[in-house]
N, C-alpha and C positions, 0 to 999 in steps of 0.2 A: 710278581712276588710281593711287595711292596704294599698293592692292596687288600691282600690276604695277611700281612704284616710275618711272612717267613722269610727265616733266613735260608742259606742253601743246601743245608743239613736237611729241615724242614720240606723244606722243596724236595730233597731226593726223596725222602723216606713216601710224599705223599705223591707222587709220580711213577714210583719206581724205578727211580734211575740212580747214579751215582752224584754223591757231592760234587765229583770230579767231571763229571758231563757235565751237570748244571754251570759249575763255571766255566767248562770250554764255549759251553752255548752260548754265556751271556759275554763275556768276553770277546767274540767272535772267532777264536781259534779255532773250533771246529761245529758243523752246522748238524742237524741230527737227520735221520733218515725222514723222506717222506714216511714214514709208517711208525716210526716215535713221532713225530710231530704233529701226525695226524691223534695219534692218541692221546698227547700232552693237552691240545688242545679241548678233545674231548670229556678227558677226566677237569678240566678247567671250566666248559663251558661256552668254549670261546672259537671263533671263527680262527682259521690257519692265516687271513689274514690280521686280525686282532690278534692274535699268535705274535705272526713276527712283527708286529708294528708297523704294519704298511699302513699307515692314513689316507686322507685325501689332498695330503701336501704335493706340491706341484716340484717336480726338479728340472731343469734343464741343461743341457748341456751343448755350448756354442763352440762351434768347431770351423773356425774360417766359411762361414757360407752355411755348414751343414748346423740343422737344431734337432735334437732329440730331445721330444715332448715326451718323461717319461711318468707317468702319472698313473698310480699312486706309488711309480716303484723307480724311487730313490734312492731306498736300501739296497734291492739287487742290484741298481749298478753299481755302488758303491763297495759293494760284497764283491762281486766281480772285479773289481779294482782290485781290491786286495788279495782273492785268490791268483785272481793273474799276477801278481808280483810277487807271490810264496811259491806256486807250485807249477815251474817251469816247464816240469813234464808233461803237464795237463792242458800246457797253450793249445792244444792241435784241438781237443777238443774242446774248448774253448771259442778256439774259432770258429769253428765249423759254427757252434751252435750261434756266434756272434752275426757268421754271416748268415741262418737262416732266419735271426729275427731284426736284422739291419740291411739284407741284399743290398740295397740302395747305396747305404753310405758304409759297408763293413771295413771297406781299409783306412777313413777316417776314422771309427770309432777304434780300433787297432793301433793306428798311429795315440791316439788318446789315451788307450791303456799303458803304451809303450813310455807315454810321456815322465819324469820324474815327478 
């Protein structure tokens, strides 16, 4: 937004969304459907990763022995932190999907989310 010099008014009107999306989105309270994001991107110009700000910054996360090399996605896990501590109902799936891109180390990474 920023480089386009709008503000979020601006932003909705030229998106099609609401003032009030734009700042759940940007905010991180609430994340937009694959299929607005694919679009927001579109009418932007911009890759769904240049979208959400995933770069090629490197994150790591050391867990007694276990390392997750997660590269360029720093944001999701950190998105995931935070969902998993709002929306309690959603752990199960959450997990599942934890352990089918962590098999290896899923109950560390679980203990991690778990952590304060």
């Amino acid at each position: 937004m920023s480089s386009r010099r709008w503000n979020q008014a601006k932003a909705a009107s030229e998106l099609g969304l609401t003032q009030s999306q734009i700042s759940d989105y940007l905010s991180g309270k609430s994340e937009p459907y694959l299929s607005t994001a694919v679009a927001i991107a579109k009418k932007l110009g911009v890759s769904l990763d240049e979208l959400s700000g995933m770069g090629t910054d490197r994150f790591v996360v050391e867990e007694e022995g276990a390392l997750y090399h997660v590269e360029p996605y720093h944001q999701w896990v950190e998105m995931l932190k935070r969902r998993w501590r709002r929306k309690a109902p959603a752990r199960t799936e959450l997990e599942l999907a934890i352990r089918i891109l962590f098999p290896d180390d899923a109950d560390k990474m679980i203990d991690w989310l778990n952590r304060p």
